[in-house]
N, C-alpha and C positions, 0 to 999 in steps of 0.2 A: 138472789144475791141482792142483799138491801146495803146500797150503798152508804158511807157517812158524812155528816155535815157538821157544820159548827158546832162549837160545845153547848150553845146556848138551843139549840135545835138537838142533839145528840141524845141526852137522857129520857127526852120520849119516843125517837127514834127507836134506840134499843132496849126497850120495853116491850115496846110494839111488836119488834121482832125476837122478842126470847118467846114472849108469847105465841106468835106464829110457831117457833120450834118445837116448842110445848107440844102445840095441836096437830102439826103434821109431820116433825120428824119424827116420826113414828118407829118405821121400819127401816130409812137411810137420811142422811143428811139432804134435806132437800133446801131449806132455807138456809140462807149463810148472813151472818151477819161482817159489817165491818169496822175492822179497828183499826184508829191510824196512830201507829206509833211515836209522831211527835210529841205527843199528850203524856205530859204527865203522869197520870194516871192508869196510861193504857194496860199496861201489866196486869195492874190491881184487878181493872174491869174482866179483863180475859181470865185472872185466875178464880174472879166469882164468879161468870157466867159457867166456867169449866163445873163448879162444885157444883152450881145450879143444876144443870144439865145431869152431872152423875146421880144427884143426889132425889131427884125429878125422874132419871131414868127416861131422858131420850136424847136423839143423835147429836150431835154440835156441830153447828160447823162455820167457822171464821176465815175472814178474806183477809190479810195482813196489809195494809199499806203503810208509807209513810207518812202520809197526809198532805192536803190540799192546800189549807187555809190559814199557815202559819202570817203574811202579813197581817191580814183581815181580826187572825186571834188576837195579834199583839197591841196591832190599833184598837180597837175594842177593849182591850184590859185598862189599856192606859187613857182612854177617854172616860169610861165611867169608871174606874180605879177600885179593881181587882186585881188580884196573882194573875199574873199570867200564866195561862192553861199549858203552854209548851214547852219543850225543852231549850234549853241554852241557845244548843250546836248540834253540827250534823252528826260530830261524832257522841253524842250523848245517846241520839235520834238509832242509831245504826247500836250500840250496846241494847237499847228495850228493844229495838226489833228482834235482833236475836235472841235475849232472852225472852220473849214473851215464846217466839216462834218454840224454841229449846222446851219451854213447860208443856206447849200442844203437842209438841211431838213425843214426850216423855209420859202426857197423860193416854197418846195410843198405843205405846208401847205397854200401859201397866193394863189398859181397858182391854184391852185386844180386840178383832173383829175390824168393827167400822164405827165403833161410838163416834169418833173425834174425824172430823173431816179441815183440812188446810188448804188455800190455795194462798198460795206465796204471788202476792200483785206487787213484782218489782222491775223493772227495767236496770238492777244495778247487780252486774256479774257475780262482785264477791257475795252478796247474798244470796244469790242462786247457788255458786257454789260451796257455801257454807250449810243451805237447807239439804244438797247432798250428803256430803261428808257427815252432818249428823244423822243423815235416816243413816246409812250405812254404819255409822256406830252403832245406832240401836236397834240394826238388824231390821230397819225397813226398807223395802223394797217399792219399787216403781209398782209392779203387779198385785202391791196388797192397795193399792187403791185409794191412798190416806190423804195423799199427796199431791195438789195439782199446780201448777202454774199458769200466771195470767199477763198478757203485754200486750199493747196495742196492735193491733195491723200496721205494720211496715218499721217497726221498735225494734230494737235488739234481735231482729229474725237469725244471727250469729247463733244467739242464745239458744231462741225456740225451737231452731230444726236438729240439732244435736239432743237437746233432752227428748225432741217428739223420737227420733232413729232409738235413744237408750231406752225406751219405753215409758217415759214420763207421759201425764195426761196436761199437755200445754191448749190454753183457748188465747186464742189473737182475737180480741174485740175491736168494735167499729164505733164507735161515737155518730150519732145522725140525727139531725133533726135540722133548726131553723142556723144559719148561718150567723145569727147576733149569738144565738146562744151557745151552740158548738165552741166558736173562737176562744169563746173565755172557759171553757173547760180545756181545751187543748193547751193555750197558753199556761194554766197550773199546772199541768202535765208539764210542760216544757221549764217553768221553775222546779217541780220537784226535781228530774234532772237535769241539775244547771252542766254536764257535761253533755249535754245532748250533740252539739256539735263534732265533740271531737267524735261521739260514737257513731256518730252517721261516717265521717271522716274513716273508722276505721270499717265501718259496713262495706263502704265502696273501696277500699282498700281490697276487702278479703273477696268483693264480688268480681274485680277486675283479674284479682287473683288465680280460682276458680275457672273465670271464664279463659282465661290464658291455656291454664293446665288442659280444659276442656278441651280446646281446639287444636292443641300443641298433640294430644293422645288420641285426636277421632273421635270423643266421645263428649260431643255436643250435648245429646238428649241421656242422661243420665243417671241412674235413680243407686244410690247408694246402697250397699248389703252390707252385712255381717255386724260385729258388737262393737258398740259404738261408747265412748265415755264423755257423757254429758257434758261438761265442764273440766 
C-alpha cells in the first residue's frame, strides 16, 4: 500500500509504483497505489493507470482517499503562482470520489475475476454506503473479494463491525512511530474529518446504547449471528 503525498512529490511517486504493479501484480493485486480525490485530476489518473494496467495485463489495485494536504496544496499554488491542484469544495471533493470509485468498480465488473482491486479509505458513512449500494447494483458481492475497506483503530468502529459481520474485508490501521511525527499525521486525519467530533459523540451514544441492551438481557459477553446489513 504506497501511500500519497503532495502533488509536487506525487508524479514520481506513482510511477514508481505502477511500475512495482507491473513487476509483481502478477497473479493478485499485491501493490496498491493511492489517489486522493481532492485533486483535480484524480479521475483522469485513475482512468489511465486502469487502461495501463488492462492494456499491460496485470492486477490493479487503488486505495481511494480524500486527501491530506489540501492547505499546504493551496498555500503552495498561491506562493509560487500556479492552478491550484484541488477542488473548490467538499462537495465537489465527494462527486470525484464517487465517480472515480463508480469506474473501478464498473471496470471489475466488465474484467471479471480479480483484475481490479479497491479499498475504499474513508471514515464518512454515506460513502461506505454508497460503495455498497453500487457493488450490489452490479452484482458484486463481499465474497468476490474486489472490495475492501480501510479506518483507523478506534474511527468509525459503528462502520467497521457491521460491514466486517456482512462479510466485508474491513483493515483498522495503527499509525506508530515518533510522537513529533505521528501528531501531525493524526491532526490531517482529524481535518479530513472536520465532523470528527460529532461521530465520536455518536460512537459513545450507540456504545452506552449496547451496553444498556447488554445488561438489561444477561448478555454481557456477546458475539453477534446471523445476516447482518452493512449500512
Amino acid at each position: 500500500m504506497i501511500d500519497a503525498e503532495q502533488t509536487y512529490f506525487q508524479p514520481a511517486i506513482s510511477r514508481i509504483t505502477m511500475e512495482l504493479m507491473r513487476k509483481y501484480n502478477r497473479e493478485k493485486a499485491i501493490i496498491f497505489n493511492t489517489y486522493q480525490c481532492y485533486l483535480k485530476r484524480a479521475d483522469m489518473n485513475v482512468l489511465l493507470d486502469l487502461e495501463q494496467a488492462e492494456r499491460q495485463n496485470f492486477y490493479f489495485g487503488a486505495k481511494l482517499v480524500r486527501g491530506a494536504y489540501l492547505e499546504q496544496e493551496r498555500m503552495r499554488a498561491a506562493t509560487v503562482g500556479y492552478d491550484d491542484p484541488t477542488l473548490p469544495s467538499y462537495e465537489s471533493t465527494n462527486f470525484i470520489y464517487e465517480r472515480t470509485l463508480t469506474e473501478c468498480l464498473r471496470t471489475i465488473k466488465r474484467r471479471g475475476g480479480q483484475k481490479v482491486a479497491v479499498m475504499v479509505a474513508s471514515h464518512n458513512e454515506d460513502t461506505v454506503r454508497f460503495t455498497v449500494n453500487k457493488m450490489k447494483e452490479l452484482g458484486l458481492g463481499p465474497k468476490d473479494r474486489v472490495v475492501c475497506f480501510g479506518q483507523l483503530l478506534g474511527m468509525c468502529d459503528q462502520v467497521s463491525f457491521p460491514l466486517g459481520q456482512a462479510g466485508y474485508s474491513v483493515y483498522k490501521y495503527v499509525p506508530y512511530g515518533p510522537v513529533e511525527e505521528v501528531l501531525p499525521y493524526l491532526s490531517r486525519r482529524a481535518q479530513e474529518n472536520s465532523g470528527i467530533l460529532k461521530k465520536v459523540r455518536k460512537e459513545r451514544r450507540l456504545l452506552w446504547k449496547e451496553l444498556k441492551r447488554r445488561i438489561l438481557k444477561g448478555q454481557l459477553f456477546y458475539t453477534p449471528k446471523g445476516n447482518y446489513e452493512p449500512v
